[in-house]
C-alpha positions as CSV (number, residue, x, y, z in Angstrom):
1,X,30.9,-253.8,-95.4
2,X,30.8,-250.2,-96.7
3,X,32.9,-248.5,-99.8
4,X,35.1,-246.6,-96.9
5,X,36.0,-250.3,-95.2
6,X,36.8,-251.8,-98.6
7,X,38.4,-249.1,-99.9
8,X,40.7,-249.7,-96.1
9,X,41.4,-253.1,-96.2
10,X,42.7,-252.6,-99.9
11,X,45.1,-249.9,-98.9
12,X,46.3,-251.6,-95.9
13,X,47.3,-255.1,-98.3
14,X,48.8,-252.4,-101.0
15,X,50.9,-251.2,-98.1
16,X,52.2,-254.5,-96.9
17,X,53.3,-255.6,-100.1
18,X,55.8,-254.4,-101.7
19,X,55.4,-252.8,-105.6
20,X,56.1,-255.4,-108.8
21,X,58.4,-253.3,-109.8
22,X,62.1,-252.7,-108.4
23,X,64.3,-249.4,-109.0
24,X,65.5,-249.3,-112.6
25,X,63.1,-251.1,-114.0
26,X,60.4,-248.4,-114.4
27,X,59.9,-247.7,-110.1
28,X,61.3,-247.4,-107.3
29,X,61.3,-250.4,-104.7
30,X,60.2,-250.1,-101.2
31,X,60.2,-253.2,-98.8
32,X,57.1,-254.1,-97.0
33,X,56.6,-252.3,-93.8
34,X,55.4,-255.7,-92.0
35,X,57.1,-258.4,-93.5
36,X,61.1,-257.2,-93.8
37,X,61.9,-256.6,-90.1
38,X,60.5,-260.1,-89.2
39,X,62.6,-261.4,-92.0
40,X,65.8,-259.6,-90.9
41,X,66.1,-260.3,-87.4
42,X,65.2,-265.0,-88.0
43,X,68.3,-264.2,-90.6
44,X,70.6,-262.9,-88.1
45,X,69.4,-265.0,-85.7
46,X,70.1,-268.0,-87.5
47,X,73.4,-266.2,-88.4
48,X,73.9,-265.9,-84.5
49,X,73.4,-269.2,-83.4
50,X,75.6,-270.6,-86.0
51,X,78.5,-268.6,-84.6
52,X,77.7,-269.7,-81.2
53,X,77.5,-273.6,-82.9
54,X,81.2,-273.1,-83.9
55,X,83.8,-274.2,-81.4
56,X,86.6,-271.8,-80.2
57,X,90.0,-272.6,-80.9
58,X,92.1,-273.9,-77.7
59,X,95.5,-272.0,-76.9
60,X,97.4,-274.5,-77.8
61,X,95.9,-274.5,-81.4
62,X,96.6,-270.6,-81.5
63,X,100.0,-271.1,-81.0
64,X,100.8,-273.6,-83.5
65,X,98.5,-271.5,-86.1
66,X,101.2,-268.2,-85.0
67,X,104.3,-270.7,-84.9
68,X,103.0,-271.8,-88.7
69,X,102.3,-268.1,-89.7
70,X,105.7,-267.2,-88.5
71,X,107.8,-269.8,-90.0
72,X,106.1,-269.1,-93.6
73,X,106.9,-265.6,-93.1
74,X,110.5,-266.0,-92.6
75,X,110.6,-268.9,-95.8
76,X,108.9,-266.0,-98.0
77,X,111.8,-262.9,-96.6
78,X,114.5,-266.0,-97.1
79,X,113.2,-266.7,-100.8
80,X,113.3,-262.8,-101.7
81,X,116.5,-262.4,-99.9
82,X,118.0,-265.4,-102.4
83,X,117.0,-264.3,-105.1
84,X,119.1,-261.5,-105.0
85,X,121.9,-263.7,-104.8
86,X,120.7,-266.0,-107.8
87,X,119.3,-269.0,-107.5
88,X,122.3,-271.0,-106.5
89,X,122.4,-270.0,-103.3
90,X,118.5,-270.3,-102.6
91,X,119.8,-274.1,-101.1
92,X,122.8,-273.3,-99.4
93,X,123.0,-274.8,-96.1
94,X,126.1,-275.7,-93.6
95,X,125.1,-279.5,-93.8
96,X,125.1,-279.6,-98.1
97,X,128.4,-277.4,-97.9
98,X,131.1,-280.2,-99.4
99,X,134.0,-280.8,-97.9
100,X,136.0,-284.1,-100.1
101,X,138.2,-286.1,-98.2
102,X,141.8,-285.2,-98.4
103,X,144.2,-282.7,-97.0
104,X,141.8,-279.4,-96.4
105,X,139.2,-281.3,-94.9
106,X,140.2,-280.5,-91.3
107,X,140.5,-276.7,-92.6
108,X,137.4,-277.1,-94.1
109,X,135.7,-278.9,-91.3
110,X,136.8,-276.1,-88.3
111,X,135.5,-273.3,-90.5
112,X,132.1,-274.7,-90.9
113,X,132.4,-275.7,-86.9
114,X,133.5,-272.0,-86.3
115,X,130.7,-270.2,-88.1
116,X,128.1,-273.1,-87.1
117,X,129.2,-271.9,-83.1
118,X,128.5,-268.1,-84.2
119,X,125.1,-269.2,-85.7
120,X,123.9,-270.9,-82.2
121,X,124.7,-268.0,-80.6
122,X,123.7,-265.3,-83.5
123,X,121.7,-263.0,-80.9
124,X,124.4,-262.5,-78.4
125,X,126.3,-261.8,-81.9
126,X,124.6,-259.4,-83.3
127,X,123.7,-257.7,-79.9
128,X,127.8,-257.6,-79.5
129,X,128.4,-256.0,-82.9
130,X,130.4,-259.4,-83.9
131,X,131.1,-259.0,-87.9
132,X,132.6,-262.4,-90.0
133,X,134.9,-262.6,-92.4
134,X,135.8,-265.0,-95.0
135,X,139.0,-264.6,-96.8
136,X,140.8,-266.8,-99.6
137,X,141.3,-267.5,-102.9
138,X,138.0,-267.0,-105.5
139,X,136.0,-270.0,-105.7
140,X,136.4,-271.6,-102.2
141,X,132.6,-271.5,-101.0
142,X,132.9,-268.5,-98.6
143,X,129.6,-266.7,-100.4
144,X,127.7,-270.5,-99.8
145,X,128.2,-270.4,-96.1
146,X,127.6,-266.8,-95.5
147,X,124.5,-267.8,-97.6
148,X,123.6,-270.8,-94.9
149,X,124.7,-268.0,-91.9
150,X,121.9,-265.7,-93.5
151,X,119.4,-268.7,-93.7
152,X,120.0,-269.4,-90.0
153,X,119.6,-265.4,-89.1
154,X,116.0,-265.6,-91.4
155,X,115.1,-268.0,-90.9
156,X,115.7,-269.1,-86.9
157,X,116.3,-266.1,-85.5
158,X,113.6,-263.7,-87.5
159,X,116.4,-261.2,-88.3
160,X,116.9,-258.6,-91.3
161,X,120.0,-259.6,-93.6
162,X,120.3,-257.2,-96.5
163,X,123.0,-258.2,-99.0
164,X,125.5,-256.6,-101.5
165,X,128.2,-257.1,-103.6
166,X,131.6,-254.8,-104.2
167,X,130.7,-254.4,-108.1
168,X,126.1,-253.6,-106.9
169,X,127.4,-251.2,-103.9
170,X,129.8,-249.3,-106.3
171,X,127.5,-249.0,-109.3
172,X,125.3,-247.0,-106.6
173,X,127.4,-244.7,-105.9
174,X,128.1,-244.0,-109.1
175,X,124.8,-243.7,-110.3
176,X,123.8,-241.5,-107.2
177,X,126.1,-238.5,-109.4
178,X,122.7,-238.7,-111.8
179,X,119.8,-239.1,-109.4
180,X,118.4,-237.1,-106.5
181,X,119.7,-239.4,-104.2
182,X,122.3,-237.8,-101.5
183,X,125.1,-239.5,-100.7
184,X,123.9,-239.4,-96.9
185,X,120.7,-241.4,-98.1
186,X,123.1,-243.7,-99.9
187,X,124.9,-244.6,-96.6
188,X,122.3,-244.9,-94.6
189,X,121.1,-247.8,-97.2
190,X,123.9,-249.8,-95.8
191,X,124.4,-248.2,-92.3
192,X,120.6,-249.3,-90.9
193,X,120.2,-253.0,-91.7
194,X,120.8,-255.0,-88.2
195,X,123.3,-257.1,-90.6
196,X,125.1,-256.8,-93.7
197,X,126.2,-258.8,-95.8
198,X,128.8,-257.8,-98.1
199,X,130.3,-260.3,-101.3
200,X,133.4,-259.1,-101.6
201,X,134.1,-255.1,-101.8
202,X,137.7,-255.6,-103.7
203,X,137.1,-254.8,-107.6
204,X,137.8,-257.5,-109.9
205,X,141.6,-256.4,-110.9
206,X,143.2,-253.3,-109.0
207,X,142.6,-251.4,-105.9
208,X,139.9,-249.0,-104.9
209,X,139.7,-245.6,-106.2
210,X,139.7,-242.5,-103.6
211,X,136.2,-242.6,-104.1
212,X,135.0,-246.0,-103.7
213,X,137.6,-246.4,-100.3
214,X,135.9,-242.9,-98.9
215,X,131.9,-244.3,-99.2
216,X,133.4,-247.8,-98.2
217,X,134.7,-246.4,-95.1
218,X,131.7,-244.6,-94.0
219,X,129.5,-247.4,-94.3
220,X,132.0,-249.7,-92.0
221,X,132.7,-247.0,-89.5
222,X,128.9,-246.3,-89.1
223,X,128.2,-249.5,-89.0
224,X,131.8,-250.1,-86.7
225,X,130.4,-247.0,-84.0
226,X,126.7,-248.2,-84.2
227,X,127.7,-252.1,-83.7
228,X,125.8,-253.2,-86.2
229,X,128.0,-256.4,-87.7
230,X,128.9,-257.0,-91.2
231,X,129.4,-260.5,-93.0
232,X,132.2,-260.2,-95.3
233,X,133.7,-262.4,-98.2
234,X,136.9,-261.1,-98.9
235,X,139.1,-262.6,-102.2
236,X,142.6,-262.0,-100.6
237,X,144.9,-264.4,-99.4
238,X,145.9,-262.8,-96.5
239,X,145.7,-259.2,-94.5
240,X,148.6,-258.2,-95.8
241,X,146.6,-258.6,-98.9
242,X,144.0,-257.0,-97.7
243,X,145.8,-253.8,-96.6
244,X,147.2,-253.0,-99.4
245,X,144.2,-253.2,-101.6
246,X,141.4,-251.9,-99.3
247,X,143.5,-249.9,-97.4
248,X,145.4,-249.7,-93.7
249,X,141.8,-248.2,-92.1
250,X,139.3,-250.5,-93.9
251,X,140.9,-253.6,-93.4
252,X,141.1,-252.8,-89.5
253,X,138.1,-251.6,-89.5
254,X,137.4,-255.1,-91.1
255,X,139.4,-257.0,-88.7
256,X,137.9,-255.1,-85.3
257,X,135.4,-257.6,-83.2
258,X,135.2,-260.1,-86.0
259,X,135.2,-263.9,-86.2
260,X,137.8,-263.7,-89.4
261,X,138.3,-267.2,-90.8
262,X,140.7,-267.7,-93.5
263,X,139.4,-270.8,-96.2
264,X,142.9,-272.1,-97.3
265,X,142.1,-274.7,-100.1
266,X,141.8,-275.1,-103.4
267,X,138.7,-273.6,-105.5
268,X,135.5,-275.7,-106.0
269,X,135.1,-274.3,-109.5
270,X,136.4,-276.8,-112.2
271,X,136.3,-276.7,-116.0
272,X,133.3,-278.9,-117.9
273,X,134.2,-281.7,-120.1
């Protein structure tokens, strides 16, 4: 062997190997022209047959993996559509609502039968622009089985509930005078949602102000020409009532294609000793 096939043989191992050192550490690294390609391909070979190892899921397991990812999905819109409500509603069902022996039970009993029958058939409902309203005195339970009608619409049915109450909907309007907000924005808040939900729209003591009954009004009659429905709890004792506080064109606007069910009986609320 000569200095020229030496001096070859040397140069060909310095080329398959690669250099001690690795970038930032005083050189740049190269990887050896022979041995990485080799390397590569048993790695994703291995990688390959692994996958192939791996058995495919069956339909049937497909479907209950979507049914699974579809009812957590509705619990998780149902838990940030409570908590707007607080957290004493997060429970509310028609089963837990309590109705004591006595002389409102049957009241009692054919309201919850009345809104459980719109529940069953809450597509047809809200296809048909169908509203609800609750009306009675304060403290009856209307807000905990509109709570349970939402749950059912969430929940079941995979439907978008947005809620609001009288004193929320009118502090928006009123800070809508300091923002950039339109008032056509505004309404459309409330206009869009395929149901809404309304706590009560009657200020605590008084009537409505011009104001108030004018963006009141638009929301319902959008919502009224669109037939979208909207839940309503109402703290009147009657439409008479109702009239006179909301005014004539609210309340029938109220009234119009709606399951109205009066709760005659005696508030829940009681004083702690």
């Amino acid at each position: 062997m000569n200095d020229a096939d030496l001096s070859r043989i040397i140069e060909e191992k310095r080329q398959a190997t690669p250099p001690a050192t690795t970038a930032g550490h005083g050189g740049e690294w190269r990887p050896g022209r022979r041995r990485e390609p080799g390397a590569l391909g048993e790695a994703l070979a291995r990688v390959e047959t692994a996958l192939e190892a791996m058995p495919s899921p069956s339909p049937e397991e497909c479907q209950r993996h979507r049914r699974e990812q579809q009812a957590a999905d509705r619990s998780a819109r149902w838990r940030s559509f409570s908590e707007q409500l607080g957290p004493r509603y997060l429970g509310c069902r028609f089963a837990n609502f309590e109705i004591p022996e006595g002389p409102h039970a049957s009241a009692q009993h054919q309201v919850v039968s009345e809104l459980q029958r719109y529940a069953e058939k809450l597509p047809e409902r809200v296809e048909a622009g169908q509203g609800v309203l609750l009306f009675g005195a304060s403290g009856t339970g209307k807000d905990h089985l509109l709570s349970a009608l939402a749950h059912f619409a969430i929940v079941r049915f995979d439907m978008y509930v947005r809620w609001i109450d009288g004193t929320a909907f009118y502090r928006h309007l009123r800070d809508r005078l300091d923002s950039r907000d339109t008032e056509e924005e505004l309404i459309e808040r409330f206009s869009l949602p395929s149901i809404l939900y309304f706590s009560d729209p009657l200020p605590p003591f008084g009537e409505l102000t011009s104001f108030q009954a004018s963006a009141l009004f638009t929301v319902l009659d959008r919502r009224y020409r669109d037939r979208r429905p909207t839940w309503f709890t109402l703290n009147v004792q009657n439409f008479d009532e109702a009239s006179r506080r909301l005014s004539a064109s609210i309340a029938d606007r109220m009234r119009d294609n709606t399951l109205a069910l009066r709760c005659a009986w005696p508030s829940y609320r009681k004083a702690q000793t």
